[in-house]
SEKE-90850 format. One record per residue: residue number from 1; x, y, z of N, C-alpha, C in turn; residue in three letters. Coordinates in pm, whole numbers, plus 32768, in hexadecimal, padded with zeros to 4 digits. Example, Ala and Ser with C-alpha at 12.3 -4.5 7.8 and 13.67 -1.06 7.14 Angstrom:
! residues 2
 pos  npx  npy  npz capx capy capz  cpx  cpy  cpz code
   1 8527 7DC7 830C 84CE 7E3E 830C 8528 7EB6 830C  ALA
   2 8505 7F1F 82C4 8557 7F96 82CA 850A 8003 8313  SER
END
This chain:
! residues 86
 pos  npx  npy  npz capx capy capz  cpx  cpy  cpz code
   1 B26E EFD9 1202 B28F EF5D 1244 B2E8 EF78 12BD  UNK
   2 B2CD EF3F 1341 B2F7 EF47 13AF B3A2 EF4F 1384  UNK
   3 B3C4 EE92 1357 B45F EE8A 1347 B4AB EF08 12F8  UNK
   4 B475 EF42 1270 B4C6 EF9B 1256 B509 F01C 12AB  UNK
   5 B4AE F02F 1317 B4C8 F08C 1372 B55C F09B 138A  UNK
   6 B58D F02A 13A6 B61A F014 13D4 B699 F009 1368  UNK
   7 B660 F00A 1305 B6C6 EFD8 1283 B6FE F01E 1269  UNK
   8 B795 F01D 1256 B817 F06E 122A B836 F039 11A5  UNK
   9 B85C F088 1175 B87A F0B5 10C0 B90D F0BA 10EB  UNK
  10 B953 F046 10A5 B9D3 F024 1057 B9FD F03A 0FDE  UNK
  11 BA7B F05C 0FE2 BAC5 F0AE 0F71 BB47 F07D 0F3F  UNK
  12 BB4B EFC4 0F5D BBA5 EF6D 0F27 BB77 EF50 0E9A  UNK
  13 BC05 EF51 0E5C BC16 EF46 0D93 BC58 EEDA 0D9D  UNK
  14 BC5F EE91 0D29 BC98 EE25 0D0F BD55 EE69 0D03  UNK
  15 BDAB EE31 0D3D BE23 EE57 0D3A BE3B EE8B 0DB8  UNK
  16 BE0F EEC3 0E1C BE0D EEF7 0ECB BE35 EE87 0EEA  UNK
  17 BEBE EECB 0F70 BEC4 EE7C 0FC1 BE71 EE78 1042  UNK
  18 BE3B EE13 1077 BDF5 EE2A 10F7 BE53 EDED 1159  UNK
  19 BE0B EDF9 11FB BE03 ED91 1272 BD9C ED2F 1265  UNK
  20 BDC6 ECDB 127D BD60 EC7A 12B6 BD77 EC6C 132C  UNK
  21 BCD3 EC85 1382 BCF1 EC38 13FF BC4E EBEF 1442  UNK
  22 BC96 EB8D 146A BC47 EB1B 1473 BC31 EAF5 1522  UNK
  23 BBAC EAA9 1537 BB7A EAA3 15B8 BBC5 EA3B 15E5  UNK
  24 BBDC EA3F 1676 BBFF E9AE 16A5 BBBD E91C 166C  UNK
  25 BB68 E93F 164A BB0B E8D2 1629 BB16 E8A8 1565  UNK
  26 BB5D E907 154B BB79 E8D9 14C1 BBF0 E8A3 14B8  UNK
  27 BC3C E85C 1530 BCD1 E85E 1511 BCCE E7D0 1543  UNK
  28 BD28 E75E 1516 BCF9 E6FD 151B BD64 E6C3 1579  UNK
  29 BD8A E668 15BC BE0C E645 1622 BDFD E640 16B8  UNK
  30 BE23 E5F2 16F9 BE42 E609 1794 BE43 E67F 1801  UNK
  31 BEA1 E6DA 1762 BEF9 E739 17A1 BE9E E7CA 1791  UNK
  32 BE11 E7AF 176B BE17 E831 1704 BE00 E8A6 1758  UNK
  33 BE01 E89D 17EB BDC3 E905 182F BE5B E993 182E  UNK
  34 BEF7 E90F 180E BF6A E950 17E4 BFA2 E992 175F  UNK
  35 BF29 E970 173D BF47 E9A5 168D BF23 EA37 168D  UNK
  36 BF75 EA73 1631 BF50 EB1C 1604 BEE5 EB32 15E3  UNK
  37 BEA8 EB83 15EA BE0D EB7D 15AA BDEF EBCD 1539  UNK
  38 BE89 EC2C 151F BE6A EC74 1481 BED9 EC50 1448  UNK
  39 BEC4 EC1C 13B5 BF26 EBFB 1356 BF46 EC26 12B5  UNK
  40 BF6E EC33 129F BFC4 EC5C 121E C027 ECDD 1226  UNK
  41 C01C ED1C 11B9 BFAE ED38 1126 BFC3 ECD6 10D4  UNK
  42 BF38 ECDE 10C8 BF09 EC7C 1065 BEC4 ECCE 0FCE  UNK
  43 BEE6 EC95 0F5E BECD ECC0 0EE8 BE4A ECB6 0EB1  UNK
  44 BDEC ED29 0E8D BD27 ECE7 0E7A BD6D ECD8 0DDE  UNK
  45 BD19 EC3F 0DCA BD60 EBE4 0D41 BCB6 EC4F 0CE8  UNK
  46 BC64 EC09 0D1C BBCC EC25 0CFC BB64 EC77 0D51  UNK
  47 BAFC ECA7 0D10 BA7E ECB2 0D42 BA1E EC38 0D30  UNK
  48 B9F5 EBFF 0DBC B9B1 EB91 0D84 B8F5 EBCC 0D72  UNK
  49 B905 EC3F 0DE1 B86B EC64 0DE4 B85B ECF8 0E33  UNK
  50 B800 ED3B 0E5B B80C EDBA 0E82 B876 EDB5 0EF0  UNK
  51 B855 ED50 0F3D B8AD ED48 0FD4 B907 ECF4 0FFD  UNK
  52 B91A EC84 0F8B B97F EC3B 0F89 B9F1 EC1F 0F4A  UNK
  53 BAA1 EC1C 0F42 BAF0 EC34 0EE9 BB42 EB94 0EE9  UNK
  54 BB64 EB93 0E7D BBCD EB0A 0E5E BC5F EB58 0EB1  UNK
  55 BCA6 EB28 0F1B BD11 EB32 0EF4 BD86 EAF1 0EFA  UNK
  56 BE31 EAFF 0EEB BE96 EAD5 0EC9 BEB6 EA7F 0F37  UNK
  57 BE75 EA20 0FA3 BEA8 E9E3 100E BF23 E959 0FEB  UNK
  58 BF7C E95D 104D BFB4 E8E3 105A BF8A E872 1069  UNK
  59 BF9E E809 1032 BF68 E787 1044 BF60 E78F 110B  UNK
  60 BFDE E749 1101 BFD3 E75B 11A7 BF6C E763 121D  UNK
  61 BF3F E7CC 11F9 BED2 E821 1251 BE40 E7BA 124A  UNK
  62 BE24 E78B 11F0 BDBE E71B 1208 BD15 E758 1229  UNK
  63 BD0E E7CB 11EC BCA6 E7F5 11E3 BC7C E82D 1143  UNK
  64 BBF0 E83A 113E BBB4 E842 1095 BBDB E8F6 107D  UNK
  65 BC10 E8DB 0FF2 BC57 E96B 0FB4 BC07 E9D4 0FC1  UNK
  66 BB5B E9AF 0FA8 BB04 EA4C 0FA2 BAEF EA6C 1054  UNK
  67 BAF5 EADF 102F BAFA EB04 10C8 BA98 EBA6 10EB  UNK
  68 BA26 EBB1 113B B9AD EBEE 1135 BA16 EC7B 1160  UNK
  69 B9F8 ED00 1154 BA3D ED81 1133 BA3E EDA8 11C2  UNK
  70 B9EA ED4C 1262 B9C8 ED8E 12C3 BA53 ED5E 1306  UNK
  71 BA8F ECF8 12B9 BB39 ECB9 12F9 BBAB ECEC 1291  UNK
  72 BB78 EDAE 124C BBF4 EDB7 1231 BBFC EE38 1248  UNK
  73 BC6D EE68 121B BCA2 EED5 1265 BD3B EF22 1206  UNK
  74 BD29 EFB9 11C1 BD7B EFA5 1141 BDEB EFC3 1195  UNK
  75 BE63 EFA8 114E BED2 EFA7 1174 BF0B F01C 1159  UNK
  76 BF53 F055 11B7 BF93 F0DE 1186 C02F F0DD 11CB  UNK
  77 C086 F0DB 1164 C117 F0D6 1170 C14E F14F 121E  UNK
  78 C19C F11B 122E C1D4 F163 1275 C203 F1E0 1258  UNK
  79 C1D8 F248 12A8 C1E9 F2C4 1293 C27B F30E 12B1  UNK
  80 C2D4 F299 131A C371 F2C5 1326 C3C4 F2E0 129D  UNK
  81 C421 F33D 1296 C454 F32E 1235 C4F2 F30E 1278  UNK
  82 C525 F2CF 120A C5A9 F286 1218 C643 F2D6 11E9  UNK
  83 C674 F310 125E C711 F370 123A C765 F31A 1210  UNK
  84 C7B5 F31E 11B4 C835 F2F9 11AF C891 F33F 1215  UNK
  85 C8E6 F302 122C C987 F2D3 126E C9DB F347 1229  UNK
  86 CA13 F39C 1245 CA72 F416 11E6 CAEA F3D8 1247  UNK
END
């Protein structure tokens, strides 16, 4: 099949934190061309299907919890490490 040609294999588990980031066009407001366009980490609650995950969003945000795997992105802590003060 033509479409599989292009398809990337994801390696999000339930418990990963991801990014989400979302198109201008998924963001709802006046303002949205001022809005950030990547947000969290966000917590995957579920697997809803091969390519789609439930996850931990804020009410707030005003968009539906499952979210397709091509708007995420895993999260990986910061690699600085932190000195104490002597």
């Amino acid at each position: 099949m033509r479409h599989e040609k292009y398809r990337v294999d994801y390696k999000f588990h339930v418990g990963d934190h991801v990014w989400l980031h979302l198109s201008k066009e998924m963001l709802q407001g006046p303002t949205k061309k001022l809005k950030p366009i990547k947000y969290g980490p966000f917590e995957i609650m579920e697997q809803v299907s091969e390519n789609a995950f439930r996850l931990n969003l804020p009410v707030y945000m005003n968009i539906y919890l499952v979210v397709n795997v091509e708007y995420l992105k895993l999260y990986e802590p910061s690699m600085l490490i932190e000195y104490e003060a002597n």
